[in-house]
N, C-alpha and C positions, 0 to 999 in steps of 0.2 A: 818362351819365345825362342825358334831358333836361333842359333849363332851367324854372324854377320861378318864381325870382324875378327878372320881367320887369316894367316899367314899359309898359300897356296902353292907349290914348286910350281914350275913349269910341267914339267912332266905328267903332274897328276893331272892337269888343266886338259894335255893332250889326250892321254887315254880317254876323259872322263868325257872332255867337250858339251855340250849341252847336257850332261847327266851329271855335271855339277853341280847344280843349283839345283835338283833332285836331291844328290846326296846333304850338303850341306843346309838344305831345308828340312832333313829329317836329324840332325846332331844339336845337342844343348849343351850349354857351361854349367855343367858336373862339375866332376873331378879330374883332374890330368890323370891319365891311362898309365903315366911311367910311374909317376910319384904316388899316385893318390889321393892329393893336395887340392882343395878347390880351384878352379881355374878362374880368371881375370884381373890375376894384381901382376900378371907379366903377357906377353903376345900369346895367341895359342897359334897351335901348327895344325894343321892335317895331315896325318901320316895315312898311307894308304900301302897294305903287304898283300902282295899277289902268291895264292896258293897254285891256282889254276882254275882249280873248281870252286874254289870259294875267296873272295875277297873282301878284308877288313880295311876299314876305313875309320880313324876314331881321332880322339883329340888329344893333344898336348900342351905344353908348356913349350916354350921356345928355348927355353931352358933345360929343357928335359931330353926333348927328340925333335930335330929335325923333320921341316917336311919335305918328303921323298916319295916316291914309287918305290917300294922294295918288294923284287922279284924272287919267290921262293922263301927264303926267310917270314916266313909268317909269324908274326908275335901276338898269340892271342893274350891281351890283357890281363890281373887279376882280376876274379869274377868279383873280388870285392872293391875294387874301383871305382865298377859299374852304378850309376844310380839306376834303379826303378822306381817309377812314380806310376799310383794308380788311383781310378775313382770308380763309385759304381753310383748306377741310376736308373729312373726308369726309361728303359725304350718303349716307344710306342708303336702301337702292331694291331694286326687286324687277321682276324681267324674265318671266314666264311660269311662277311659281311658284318663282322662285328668287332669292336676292339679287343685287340688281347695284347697288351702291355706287357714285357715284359724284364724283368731283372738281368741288365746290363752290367760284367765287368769289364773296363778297359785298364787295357795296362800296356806301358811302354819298359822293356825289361832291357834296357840300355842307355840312356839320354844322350852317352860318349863315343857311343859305336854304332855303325850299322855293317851288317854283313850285306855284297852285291853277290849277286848271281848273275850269268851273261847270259843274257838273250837269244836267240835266235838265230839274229843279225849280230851274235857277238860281243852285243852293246852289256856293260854293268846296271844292273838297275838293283832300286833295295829291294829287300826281303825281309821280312825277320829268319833268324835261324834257321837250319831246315831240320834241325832238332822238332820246332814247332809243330811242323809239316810230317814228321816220320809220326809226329804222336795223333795225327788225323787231320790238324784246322788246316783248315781252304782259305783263299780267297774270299771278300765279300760276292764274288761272283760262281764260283764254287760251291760254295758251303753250300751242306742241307740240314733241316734240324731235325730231323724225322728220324732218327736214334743219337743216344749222348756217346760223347769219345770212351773209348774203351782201357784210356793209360792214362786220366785226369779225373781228377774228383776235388768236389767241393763241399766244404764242412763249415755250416753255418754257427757263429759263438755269438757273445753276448749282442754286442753292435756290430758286426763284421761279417764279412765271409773269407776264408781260406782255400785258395785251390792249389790243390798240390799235384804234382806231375809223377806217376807213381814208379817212371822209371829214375828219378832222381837227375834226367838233364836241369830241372831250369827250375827258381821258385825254392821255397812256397811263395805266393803272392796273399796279400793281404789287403782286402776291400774294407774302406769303414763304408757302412750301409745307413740310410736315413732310414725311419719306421716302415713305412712306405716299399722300397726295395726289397729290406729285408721278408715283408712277410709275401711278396710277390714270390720271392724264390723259396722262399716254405709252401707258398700254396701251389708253385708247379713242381717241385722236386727237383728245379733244373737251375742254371744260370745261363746269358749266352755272355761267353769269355770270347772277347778280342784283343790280337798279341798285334801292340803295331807300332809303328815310327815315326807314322804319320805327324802326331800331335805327342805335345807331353799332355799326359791329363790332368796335369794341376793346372794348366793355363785351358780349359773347356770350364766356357758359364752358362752354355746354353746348346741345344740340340744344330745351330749354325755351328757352333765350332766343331760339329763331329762330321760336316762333309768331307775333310781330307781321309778320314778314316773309312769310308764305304767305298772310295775309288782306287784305283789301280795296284799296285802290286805289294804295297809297304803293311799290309793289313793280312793277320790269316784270324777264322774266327771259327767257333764250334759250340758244341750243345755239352754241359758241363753235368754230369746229376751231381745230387746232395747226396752224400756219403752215407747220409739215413737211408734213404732209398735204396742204396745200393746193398748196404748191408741186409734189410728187409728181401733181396732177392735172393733164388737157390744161384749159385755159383757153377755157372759152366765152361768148361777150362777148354780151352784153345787149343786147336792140333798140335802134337807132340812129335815133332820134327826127329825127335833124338839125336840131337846136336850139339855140341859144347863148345862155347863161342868165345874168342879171345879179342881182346884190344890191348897194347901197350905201346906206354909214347914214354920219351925220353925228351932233353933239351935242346933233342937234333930231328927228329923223326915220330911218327907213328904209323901201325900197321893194325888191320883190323883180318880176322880170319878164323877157320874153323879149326877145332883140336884132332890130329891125326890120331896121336900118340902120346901115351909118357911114361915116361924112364926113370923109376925114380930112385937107380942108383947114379951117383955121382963121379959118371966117368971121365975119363979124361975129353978132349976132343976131340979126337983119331975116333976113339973107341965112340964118343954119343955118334959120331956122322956114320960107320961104318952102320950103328944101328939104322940109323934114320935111313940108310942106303939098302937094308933089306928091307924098313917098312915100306919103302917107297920100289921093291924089289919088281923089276919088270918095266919098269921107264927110264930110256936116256935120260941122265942128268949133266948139266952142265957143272963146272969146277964149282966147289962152294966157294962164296966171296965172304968175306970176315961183315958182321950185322952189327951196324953200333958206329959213328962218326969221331966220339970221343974216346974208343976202345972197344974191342968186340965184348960182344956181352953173347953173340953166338954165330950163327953162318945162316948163310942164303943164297940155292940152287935156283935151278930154272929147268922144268923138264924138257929139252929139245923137240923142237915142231911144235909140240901142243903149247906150249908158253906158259905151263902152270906155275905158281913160285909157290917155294915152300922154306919157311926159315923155321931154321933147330936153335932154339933158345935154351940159354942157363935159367934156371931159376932154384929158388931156395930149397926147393924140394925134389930137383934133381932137373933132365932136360925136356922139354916139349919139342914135338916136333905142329905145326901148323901150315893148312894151307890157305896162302894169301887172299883175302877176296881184297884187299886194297893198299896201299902204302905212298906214304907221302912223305917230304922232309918239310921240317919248320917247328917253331916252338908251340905249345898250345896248352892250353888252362884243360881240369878234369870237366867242365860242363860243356865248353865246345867240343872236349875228346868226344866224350859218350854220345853228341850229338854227331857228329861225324861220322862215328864208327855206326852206328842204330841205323843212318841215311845210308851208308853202303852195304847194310846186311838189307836194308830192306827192298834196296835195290834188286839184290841179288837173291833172298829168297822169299819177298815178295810177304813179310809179315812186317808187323806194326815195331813199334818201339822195344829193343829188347829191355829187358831190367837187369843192371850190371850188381856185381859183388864184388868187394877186393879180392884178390887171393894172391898166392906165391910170386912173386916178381921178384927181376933181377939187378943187381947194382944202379942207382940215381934211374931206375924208370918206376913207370905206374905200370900195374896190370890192374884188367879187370875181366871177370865170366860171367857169363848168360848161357842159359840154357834153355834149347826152345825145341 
């Protein structure tokens, strides 16, 4: 059941205005998002952190955080705070005048948070992740099922099914399956996964409790195959952009961009800029500014007129130069990172979810590379 009695500022009340009772109809008593600690042996709060492009909204303790509007400062939670609750069952459907039922996962992959996006008119409304969204799923008005996602897969086991997200944003999730389901999604090769906010699915007992889930924005859903299947196909690999792709965040910032260059002797910083000043040789640059809130970890130019940014970073294996495709300040967990950074590569070149690796990083940050 959602949550009720929540402690509200004023401020959040304003931004949100009738997209209160929206948001707060899609949040449950989890866990406190600071602590970790079940919620409801003290008040909870609503804290709500404005990135710009993305807004969190999740629960507390009274004890723990304050409820506020916090602008820029974005504190994405530990992902292990988060509860996910999920069920699978049959849906019922119809193929060309005939029924074709088929194997249904839902899964709600936050009960403590939801992230808002702004509409049109400006307004917040929920979403899930757009991590969810870079890996394919639509809308219940959206979606088509007439090929399965291309960055999800599902592996059916003893009683259960597994679907895993193969860029490593979100999940695995885990469906216990009645007999019934299970051999439903053996005999199409497929599941249909729904990511939503709508409902928790331990509180669904009947196909009435799944109409918040087919309506408006809080639901994305897609066509899952079974991981037999897939492996059973020849493998055809996706355009090969030749790109080497960078993300890294720290406890002040992240930036997501492509790899110019690297240096991998370990020069001083006169001498990495003076390099990065002939790779980038033939464009005005503005003065480098020191990269890093807590201490430079490296610098960041701006090409004059064209507005390109490009920041030379240290890393353990000597310096990168990169150009920016995005940058934000605010704190944030590795699964919102990689979903963040995935939604503004794919913005910008227009392909699906990249698949990140660790690699080299510098002082108290994360990196990570994709190559596409």
């Amino acid at each position: 059941m959602a949550i009720t009695d929540v402690v509200v500022d004023d401020r959040i009340r304003a931004e949100l205005g009738d997209r209160l009772h929206q948001v707060l109809g899609c949040l449950y008593a989890g866990n406190c998002q600071t602590c970790g600690r079940p919620l409801g042996q003290v008040p909870t709060t609503l804290s709500v952190s404005d990135l710009g492009s993305a807004i969190a909204a999740d629960l507390h303790h009274a004890t723990c955080r304050l409820s506020a509007w916090r602008e820029i400062q974005i504190t994405w939670a530990d992902a292990h705070f988060r509860t996910s609750h999920t069920i699978g069952f049959v849906m019922p459907g119809e193929s060309q005048g005939r029924p074709d039922p088929r194997a249904m996962l839902l899964v709600n992959p936050s009960l403590e948070q939801v992230v808002l996006t702004r509409d049109r008119g400006g307004r917040p409304t929920v979403q899930p992740n757009v991590g969810f969204q870079a890996a394919g799923l639509r809308t219940p008005l959206e979606v088509g099922f007439d090929r399965p996602l291309a960055d999800v897969v599902a592996e059916l086991r003893a009683d259960r099914a597994v679907v895993v997200f193969e860029s490593g944003l979100f999940g695995p999730f885990e469906f216990v399956l009645d007999q019934e389901t299970y051999e439903l999604a053996a005999r199409h090769g497929s599941v249909v996964l729904a990511v939503t906010h709508a409902v928790d699915p331990h509180a669904v007992r009947g196909l009435p409790d799944l109409a918040p889930v087919m309506g408006g924005q809080a639901t994305v859903m897609g066509l899952v195959e079974l991981e037999s299947v897939r492996r059973g196909r020849p493998n055809v690999p996706g355009p090969d952009l030749g790109k080497r792709l960078v993300v890294q965040w720290d406890p002040h910032e992240i930036w997501a961009g492509e790899l110019v260059d690297h240096q991998a002797e370990l020069l001083s910083d006169a001498d990495a800029k003076a390099w990065a000043e002939q790779r980038l040789a033939g464009r005005e640059l503005h003065p480098w500014e020191p990269l890093g809130a807590a201490g430079p970890v490296g610098w960041s130019t701006v090409v004059k007129d064209l507005h390109n940014q490009f920041v030379l970073v240290c890393h353990s294996d000597g310096w990168r130069l990169v150009e920016l495709y995005a940058r934000s300040q605010g704190t944030i967990d590795e699964p919102n990172a990689r979903a963040w950074a995935s939604e503004e590569i794919k913005h910008r070149l227009g392909i699906p979810a990249a698949v990140w690796t660790p690699g080299p990083t510098s002082i108290d940050a994360t990196t990570l590379y994709a190559a596409v």
